[in-house]
C-alpha positions, 0 to 999 in steps of 0.5 A: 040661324045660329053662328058660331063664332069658332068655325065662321069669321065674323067679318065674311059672315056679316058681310054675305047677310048684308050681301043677301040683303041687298039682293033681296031689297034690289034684285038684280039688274036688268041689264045682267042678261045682255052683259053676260052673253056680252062677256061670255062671247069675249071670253069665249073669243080671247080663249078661241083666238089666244089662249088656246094657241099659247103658253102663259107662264105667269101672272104678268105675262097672261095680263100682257098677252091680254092687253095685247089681245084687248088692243088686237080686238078693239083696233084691228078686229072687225066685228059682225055686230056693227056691220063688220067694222072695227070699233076703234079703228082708223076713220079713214082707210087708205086707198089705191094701189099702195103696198099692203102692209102686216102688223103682227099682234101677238108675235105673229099670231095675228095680224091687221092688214092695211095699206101703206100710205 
Protein backbone atom coordinates (compact mmCIF):
# COMPACT_ATOMS: atom_id res chain seq x y z
CA UNK A 1 0.00 0.00 0.00
CA UNK A 2 1.67 3.45 -1.00
CA UNK A 3 1.00 6.42 1.20
CA UNK A 4 0.99 9.60 0.52
CA UNK A 5 2.21 11.81 2.88
CA UNK A 6 0.22 14.80 1.56
CA UNK A 7 -3.38 13.63 1.72
CA UNK A 8 -2.94 11.14 5.02
CA UNK A 9 -1.88 12.08 8.27
CA UNK A 10 0.89 10.07 9.59
CA UNK A 11 -0.24 9.69 12.80
CA UNK A 12 -4.01 8.27 11.88
CA UNK A 13 -2.36 6.20 9.23
CA UNK A 14 0.04 4.60 11.67
CA UNK A 15 -2.51 4.29 14.05
CA UNK A 16 -5.37 2.42 11.91
CA UNK A 17 -2.51 -0.36 10.48
CA UNK A 18 -1.51 -0.89 14.35
CA UNK A 19 -5.42 -0.98 15.05
CA UNK A 20 -5.60 -3.76 11.83
CA UNK A 21 -2.95 -5.66 13.51
CA UNK A 22 -3.94 -6.24 16.47
CA UNK A 23 -7.53 -7.36 15.43
CA UNK A 24 -6.13 -9.69 13.01
CA UNK A 25 -3.43 -11.09 15.71
CA UNK A 26 -6.58 -10.94 18.64
CA UNK A 27 -9.69 -11.20 16.86
CA UNK A 28 -12.57 -10.37 18.53
CA UNK A 29 -13.84 -10.79 22.01
CA UNK A 30 -16.09 -13.57 22.87
CA UNK A 31 -17.99 -11.57 24.77
CA UNK A 32 -18.60 -8.76 21.84
CA UNK A 33 -21.92 -10.61 20.98
CA UNK A 34 -24.00 -10.51 24.29
CA UNK A 35 -22.45 -6.91 25.26
CA UNK A 36 -23.94 -5.44 22.20
CA UNK A 37 -27.43 -6.68 22.40
CA UNK A 38 -26.92 -5.56 26.05
CA UNK A 39 -26.06 -2.16 24.92
CA UNK A 40 -28.56 -2.19 22.06
CA UNK A 41 -31.82 -3.01 24.47
CA UNK A 42 -30.28 0.28 26.86
CA UNK A 43 -29.93 2.56 24.24
CA UNK A 44 -33.05 1.32 22.95
CA UNK A 45 -34.76 1.85 26.56
CA UNK A 46 -33.17 5.37 27.08
CA UNK A 47 -34.62 6.39 23.47
CA UNK A 48 -38.13 4.70 24.05
CA UNK A 49 -38.52 5.86 27.73
CA UNK A 50 -36.57 9.39 27.64
CA UNK A 51 -35.56 11.02 24.73
CA UNK A 52 -38.40 10.56 22.59
CA UNK A 53 -40.37 12.32 25.19
CA UNK A 54 -37.98 15.21 25.52
CA UNK A 55 -36.08 18.45 24.12
CA UNK A 56 -32.17 18.50 24.78
CA UNK A 57 -30.94 21.70 24.49
CA UNK A 58 -27.25 21.14 24.76
CA UNK A 59 -24.44 18.82 25.70
CA UNK A 60 -24.68 19.15 29.38
CA UNK A 61 -28.28 18.95 29.62
CA UNK A 62 -28.27 15.63 27.59
CA UNK A 63 -25.33 14.13 29.93
CA UNK A 64 -28.06 15.21 33.10
CA UNK A 65 -30.86 13.94 31.62
CA UNK A 66 -28.88 10.63 31.18
CA UNK A 67 -27.54 10.50 34.57
CA UNK A 68 -30.89 11.26 35.89
CA UNK A 69 -32.31 8.09 33.70
CA UNK A 70 -29.05 5.89 34.71
CA UNK A 71 -30.21 6.37 38.43
CA UNK A 72 -34.21 6.02 37.23
CA UNK A 73 -32.97 2.81 35.67
CA UNK A 74 -30.90 1.24 37.96
CA UNK A 75 -32.73 2.22 41.47
CA UNK A 76 -36.45 2.48 40.41
CA UNK A 77 -36.86 0.26 37.11
CA UNK A 78 -37.66 -3.36 37.48
CA UNK A 79 -36.56 -5.55 34.95
CA UNK A 80 -37.70 -9.05 33.46
CA UNK A 81 -34.38 -10.52 33.47
CA UNK A 82 -33.82 -10.73 36.93
CA UNK A 83 -37.31 -11.82 38.06
CA UNK A 84 -38.92 -8.25 37.77
CA UNK A 85 -36.65 -7.01 40.60
CA UNK A 86 -34.82 -3.71 40.56
CA UNK A 87 -30.95 -3.99 40.43
CA UNK A 88 -29.96 -1.51 42.72
CA UNK A 89 -32.84 -1.05 45.01
CA UNK A 90 -33.83 -1.02 48.23
CA UNK A 91 -33.42 -4.54 50.09
CA UNK A 92 -36.42 -4.51 51.90
CA UNK A 93 -39.93 -3.18 50.75
CA UNK A 94 -41.89 -1.58 53.26
CA UNK A 95 -45.11 -3.05 54.00
CA UNK A 96 -48.57 -2.52 55.52
CA UNK A 97 -51.17 -0.22 55.07
CA UNK A 98 -48.83 3.14 54.77
CA UNK A 99 -49.53 5.89 52.31
CA UNK A 100 -47.98 5.59 48.77
CA UNK A 101 -45.58 7.64 47.97
CA UNK A 102 -44.42 9.15 44.14
CA UNK A 103 -40.71 10.01 43.45
CA UNK A 104 -40.51 11.89 40.22
CA UNK A 105 -37.61 11.18 37.97
CA UNK A 106 -37.13 13.30 35.20
CA UNK A 107 -39.53 16.22 36.34
CA UNK A 108 -42.52 13.86 36.21
CA UNK A 109 -41.81 11.86 33.34
CA UNK A 110 -41.46 9.14 35.61
CA UNK A 111 -42.10 8.02 38.83
CA UNK A 112 -40.91 5.21 41.52
CA UNK A 113 -43.96 4.39 43.73
CA UNK A 114 -43.20 3.31 47.20
CA UNK A 115 -44.53 3.28 50.75
CA UNK A 116 -44.13 5.74 53.57
CA UNK A 117 -42.70 4.15 56.40
Amino acid sequence: MRLDLRTTNLHEYVRSKRMAEENRLWGPSAFAGSANAICERFLGSVRCECLDHLLVLDERHLLDVLVEYCRYFNESRPHQGIGQLVPIGALSAARGNGSVVAIPFLNGLHHDYRRAA
